[in-house]
Every structure is written in C-alpha cells, then in structure tokens.
N, C-alpha and C positions, 0 to 999 in steps of 0.2 A: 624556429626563429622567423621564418618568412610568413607564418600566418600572424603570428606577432604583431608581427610590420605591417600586414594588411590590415588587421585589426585597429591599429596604429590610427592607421591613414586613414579608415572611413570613421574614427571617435571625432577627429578632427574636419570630419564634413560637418557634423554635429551642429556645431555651435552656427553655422552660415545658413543654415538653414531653423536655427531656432528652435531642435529639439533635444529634449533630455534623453532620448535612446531611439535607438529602431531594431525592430523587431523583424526576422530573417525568415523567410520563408520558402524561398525557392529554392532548391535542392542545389543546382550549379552554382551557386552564390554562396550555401553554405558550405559545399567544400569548397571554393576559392577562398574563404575566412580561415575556416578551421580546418581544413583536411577530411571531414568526414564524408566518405564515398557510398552511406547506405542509403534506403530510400523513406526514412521518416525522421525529419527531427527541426526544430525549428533552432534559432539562435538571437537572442537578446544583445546588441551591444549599447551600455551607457555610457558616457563620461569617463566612467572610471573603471569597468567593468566588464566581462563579455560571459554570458550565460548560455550553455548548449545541452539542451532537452533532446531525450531520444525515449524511445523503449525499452524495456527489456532483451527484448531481441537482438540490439545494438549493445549491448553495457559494456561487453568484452571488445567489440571492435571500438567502440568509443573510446576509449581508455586506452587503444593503441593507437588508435589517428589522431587526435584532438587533444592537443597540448597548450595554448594561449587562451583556452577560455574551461569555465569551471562545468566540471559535467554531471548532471541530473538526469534520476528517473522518471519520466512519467507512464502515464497511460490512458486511451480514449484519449480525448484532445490535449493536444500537448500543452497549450497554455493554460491548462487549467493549474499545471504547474508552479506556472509563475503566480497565480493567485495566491496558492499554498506558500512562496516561497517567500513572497511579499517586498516583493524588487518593483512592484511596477507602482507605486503610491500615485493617492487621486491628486490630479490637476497637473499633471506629465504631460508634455509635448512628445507624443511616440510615433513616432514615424514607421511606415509598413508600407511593402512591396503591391501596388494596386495593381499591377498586373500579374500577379501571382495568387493572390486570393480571391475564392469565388465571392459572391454576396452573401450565399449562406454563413458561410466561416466568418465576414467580416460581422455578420451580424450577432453570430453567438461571442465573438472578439469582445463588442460595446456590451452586449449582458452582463458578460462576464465581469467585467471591471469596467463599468458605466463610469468611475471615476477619473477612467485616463482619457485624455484627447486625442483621440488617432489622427495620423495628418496622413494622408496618404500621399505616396511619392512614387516617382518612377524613377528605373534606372541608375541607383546611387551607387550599389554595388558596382552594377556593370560598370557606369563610367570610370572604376578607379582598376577593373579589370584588362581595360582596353592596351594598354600597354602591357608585355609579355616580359618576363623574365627569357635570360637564356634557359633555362631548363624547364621551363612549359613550352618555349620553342622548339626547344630539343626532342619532346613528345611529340609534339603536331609534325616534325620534321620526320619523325621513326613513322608514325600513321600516316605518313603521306608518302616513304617509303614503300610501307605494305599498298597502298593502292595505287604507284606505279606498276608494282610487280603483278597485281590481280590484271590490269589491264591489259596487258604483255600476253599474258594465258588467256583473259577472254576472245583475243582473235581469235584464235585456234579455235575456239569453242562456238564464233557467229558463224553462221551458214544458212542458206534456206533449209523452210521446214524445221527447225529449232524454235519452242517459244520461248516469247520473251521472258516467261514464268520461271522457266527452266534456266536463262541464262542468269534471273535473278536470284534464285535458289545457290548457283555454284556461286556467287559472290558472297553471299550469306557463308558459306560453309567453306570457303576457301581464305576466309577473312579468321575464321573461329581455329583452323587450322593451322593458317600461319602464325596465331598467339597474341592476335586482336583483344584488346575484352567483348569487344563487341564491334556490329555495323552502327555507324555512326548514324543511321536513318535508313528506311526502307528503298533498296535499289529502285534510280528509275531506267528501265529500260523501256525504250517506246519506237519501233520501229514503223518507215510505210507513213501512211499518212495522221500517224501516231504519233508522231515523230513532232509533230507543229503542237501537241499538248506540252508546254512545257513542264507542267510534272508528271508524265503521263506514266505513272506509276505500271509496272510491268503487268501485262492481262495475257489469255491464253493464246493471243495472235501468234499466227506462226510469221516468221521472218521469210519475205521473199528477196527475190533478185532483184536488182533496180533498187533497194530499200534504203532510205537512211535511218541510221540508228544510231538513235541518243544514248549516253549511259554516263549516269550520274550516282554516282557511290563513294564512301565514304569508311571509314574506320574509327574506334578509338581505342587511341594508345596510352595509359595512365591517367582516363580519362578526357584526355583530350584528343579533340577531332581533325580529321582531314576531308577531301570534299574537294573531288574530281570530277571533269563531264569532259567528253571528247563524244567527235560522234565519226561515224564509220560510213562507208557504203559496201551495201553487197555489191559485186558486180562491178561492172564499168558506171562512173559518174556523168551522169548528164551535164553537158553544160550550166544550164540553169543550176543542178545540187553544184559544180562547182564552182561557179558565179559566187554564190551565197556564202558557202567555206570560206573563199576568200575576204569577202568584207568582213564577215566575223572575226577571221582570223586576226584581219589587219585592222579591225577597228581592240581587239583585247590588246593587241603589240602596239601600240599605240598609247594606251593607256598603262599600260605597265613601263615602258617610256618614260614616262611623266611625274611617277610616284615616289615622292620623297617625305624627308616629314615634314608635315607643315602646312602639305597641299591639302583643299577642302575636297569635303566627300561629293561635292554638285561640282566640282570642278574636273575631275575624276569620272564622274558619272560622264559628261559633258564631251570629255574627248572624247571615249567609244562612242558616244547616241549620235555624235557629229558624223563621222564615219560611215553613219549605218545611213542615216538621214542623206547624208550626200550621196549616198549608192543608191536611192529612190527606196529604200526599204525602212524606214523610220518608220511607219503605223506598224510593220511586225516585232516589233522590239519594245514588248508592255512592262517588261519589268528592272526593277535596282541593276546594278552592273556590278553590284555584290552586295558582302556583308563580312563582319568581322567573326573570327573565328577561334575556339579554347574551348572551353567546356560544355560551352555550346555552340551550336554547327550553326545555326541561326544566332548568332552573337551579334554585340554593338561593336561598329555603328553600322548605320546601313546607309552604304555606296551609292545613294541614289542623287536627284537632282533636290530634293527640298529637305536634302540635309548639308545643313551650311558649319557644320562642326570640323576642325580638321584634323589631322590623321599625326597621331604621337609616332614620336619614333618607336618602335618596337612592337607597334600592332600588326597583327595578324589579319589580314582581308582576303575574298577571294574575289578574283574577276573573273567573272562570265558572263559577255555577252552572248546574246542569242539571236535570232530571225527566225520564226515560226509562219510559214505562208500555207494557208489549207490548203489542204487536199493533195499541196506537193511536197510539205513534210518543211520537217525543221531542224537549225543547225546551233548546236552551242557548244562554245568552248570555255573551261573553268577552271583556273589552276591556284593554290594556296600561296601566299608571298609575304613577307616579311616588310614592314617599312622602316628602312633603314635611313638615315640623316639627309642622303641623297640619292637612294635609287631603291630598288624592289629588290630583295631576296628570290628567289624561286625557291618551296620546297616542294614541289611538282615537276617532275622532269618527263614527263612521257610525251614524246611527240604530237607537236601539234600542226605535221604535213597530212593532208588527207589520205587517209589509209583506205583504198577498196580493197577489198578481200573476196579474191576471187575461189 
C-alpha cells in the first residue's frame, strides 16, 4: 500500500511539470517507489500506470517485493523493453533522472525511440522522499542504534601503533556481525594530521599519542542509513585540539537548537558557520553542515548556505560541523535527527564530551 501512495504522489508531479511519464533509474528511487532492493532494474511511471523492468535474475525477488506496478522481463538494456512493450508512443513528454544517467545510456535512450522527448529533470523522486514515514524512521533509528554501539567498542580498540586500516576493517565486520545489511559507505578514519582531510578515508598510518581522530561510519538497516562522526584524542588534549572541540561542539548544539519544521536549510547552515566564524575559525569549515538521509546517506536536501528550501516535518538530516586546520589536525562532529514540528529528534545518542583515551 505505501508504494502505492508514492507512486500516487509522484503521477501527480506529472502534470506540473508537463509530462506524460518519467522514467526511473536510479536504484534508491526505485526501491522508495516499488520496494525493489536488487541491483538492476528501471521503472516507468505514467499518468495512469507504473511499469518495473528487471532481469531474470530478479523475477523471483521481483514478484515478492514490487506489488503497485506491473513487472516485466528484460534483458541487456532494459529499456529496450519498453520499445517491445510499446508504452512509450512517439511525441511523449518523458522525463528522466539527469543525474543518474550517464551520456552513453542517454544517447542509446533517444536511438532507441528517437520518437519520445526526453525532458531531463533533477530530483523529483527525491524531493517527494524527503519526508519520512515512521517506519523508515524506525530503520535509520535501529541503524543509528548499531552505530552507537560500534562506537562504544571502538575506544577500546584506538591506541597507539593501531592503524587506521585495521580500526576500519573492525567497523566493516562488526557492523556485518551485529546484522547490518551492510556499511552504509566506506569508514573514515583519519588520525594526526590526517585528521584535517575531511574524508580522509582510512590509510596504513599508525595512530599515535597527541593524535586526533576522526571516525565517520555508518550502517544500513532495511536499507536504510545512519551516519555518525565523533572524533577522539589519544592521550592528553592540547589546549588548541580542545579549543576546537569546543566551537564545534557548541556551534552543532546550537544548530540542532533551532530545528524545527519549516526552518530553511541556509538558515540552519548559518547558525553553526556563525559559531565557527566568531571563534576565528570560519576559512577551516569548507563544507554543508549536513544533508538529508534514507536510502541514501548522501540524500536531499543538502544543509548548506545556497540551499534556500526548507525542512518538512519528518526529514531526516545530519549535522556535522567540522574545523580542519593543517598540520594540527581536524575535529567533526555528526549525529542523525529527525525534524519534528518544533525541535530535532536525536537518533544518535553517543556522547559528544571529548573522550581522550589514554
């Protein structure tokens, strides 16, 4: 029933934008329509219709996930299907995911049926995504569960001489064990002066004393993701690392303060950047101060200043500010929240007082 309804809702974008169907391409988009969780299969929705092309590899899963739209076999490109099926007639206004198809694809698209008008669009799925159900909440809040508890076990496991490879190995495999589907993206751990990379995706560095260390990791739980960063000191904290802690700290508490529904994502961005800006550290703080989160971990909308959209009740965002200063390392903290009518949700509970671990 609830893909139904989504299916419902983007027939009814349809007409505002002036086409006769759109054409589904990107994997997270197609299971938030139909339910289907494998990794090949496009989806047609028209006016009156919704059409879901898979392989044979799929036939069997298809036929138990995907109930609100009608299901076909194809094979090698899957829209050669709908040529065969003859749903798509020449002089259709069809709308298609432009950031999801490469150039190649779009160009065998127009070969194929030179008679239909591709309108290419952004974001249609996502923007009707962006508000959550409770029971996609209820996921992101079990997967943000599991990445409490990994963090809790990871002190025990930071110490000098440990690399960062190894500390990102036991998240991968302690995520698989506690009954994750998977890590929700590759760990970062970035200690030392690694630490000011803000993706500094985990390398063979060993972890010393003095070090701060980043750790940014994630899970997903029935698909859907969580997306946590805390960051740690070996050792005793230097004034300066805990100067820094501090503004970050109090410029995300700050901003989670203020989030209600209604409030814009540059206004949002704006109280943390202010924070960080008034502590003399604004040029080390280059990126968004989040982004929305469900089936994908990089979801709409993105929390930054030149996005003037504002925040549904029921979105899923994350906040994390950052400060990255070379060569003496960098501090971010990131927890998942719920926008609720007048405040923020937490579904991240892992402490965010500076932990050295001695």
């Amino acid at each position: 029933m609830i893909h139904q309804t989504r299916i419902n809702a983007h027939q009814k974008l349809l007409s505002g934008f002036r086409l006769d169907g759109f054409l589904v391409t990107k994997l997270s988009n197609i299971r938030y329509l139909t339910g289907f969780s494998g990794t090949n299969g496009i989806c047609l929705i028209t006016n009156s219709d919704a059409i879901f092309i898979s392989d044979s590899r799929y036939e069997q899963q298809a036929s138990q996930e995907v109930s609100a739209a009608s299901i076909h076999i194809g094979k090698g490109f899957l829209p050669e299907k709908l040529k065969e099926l003859s749903c798509l007639p020449d002089g259709k206004n069809i709308g298609l995911e432009a950031d999801s198809l490469s150039y190649g694809q779009f160009r065998r698209l127009k070969d194929l049926l030179p008679g239909v008008r591709w309108q290419p669009q952004e974001k249609l799925v996502e923007q009707l995504s962006i508000s959550k159900s409770e029971e996609e909440i209820g996921s992101i809040q079990l997967a943000a569960e599991f990445t409490d508890k990994i963090f809790l076990q990871l002190i025990d496991l930071i110490r000098p001489g440990v690399r960062e490879c190894d500390v990102a190995a036991e998240i991968l495999y302690r995520f698989k064990k506690m009954g994750a589907d998977n890590s929700a993206f590759e760990p970062i751990v970035a200690s030392g002066h690694r630490s000011a990379l803000p993706h500094g995706v985990a390398s063979e560095k060993e972890i010393e004393e003095g070090d701060l260390v980043i750790l940014d990791f994630g899970c997903v739980v029935n698909g859907y993701a969580s997306d946590l960063t805390r960051t740690v000191v070996v050792g005793k904290a230097s004034d300066e690392q805990r100067r820094i802690y501090e503004v970050v700290r109090t410029a995300q508490q700050s901003a989670i303060q203020v989030i209600r529904a209604g409030i814009s994502c540059s206004e949002l961005d704006a109280t943390a950047r202010n924070v960080i800006r008034e502590a003399g550290y604004g040029e080390y703080f280059g990126h968004a101060l989040g982004h929305g989160l469900g089936l994908e971990v990089l979801g709409e909308p993105r929390i930054a200043a030149e996005t003037d959209s504002s925040l549904p009740e029921n979105a899923v965002i994350t906040i994390e500010p950052g400060i990255y200063v070379p060569d003496l390392g960098g501090v971010r903290i990131e927890d998942d929240v719920v926008v609720r009518v007048d405040h923020a949700e937490l579904l991240t509970h892992s402490s965010r007082d500076l932990i050295e671990i001695s």
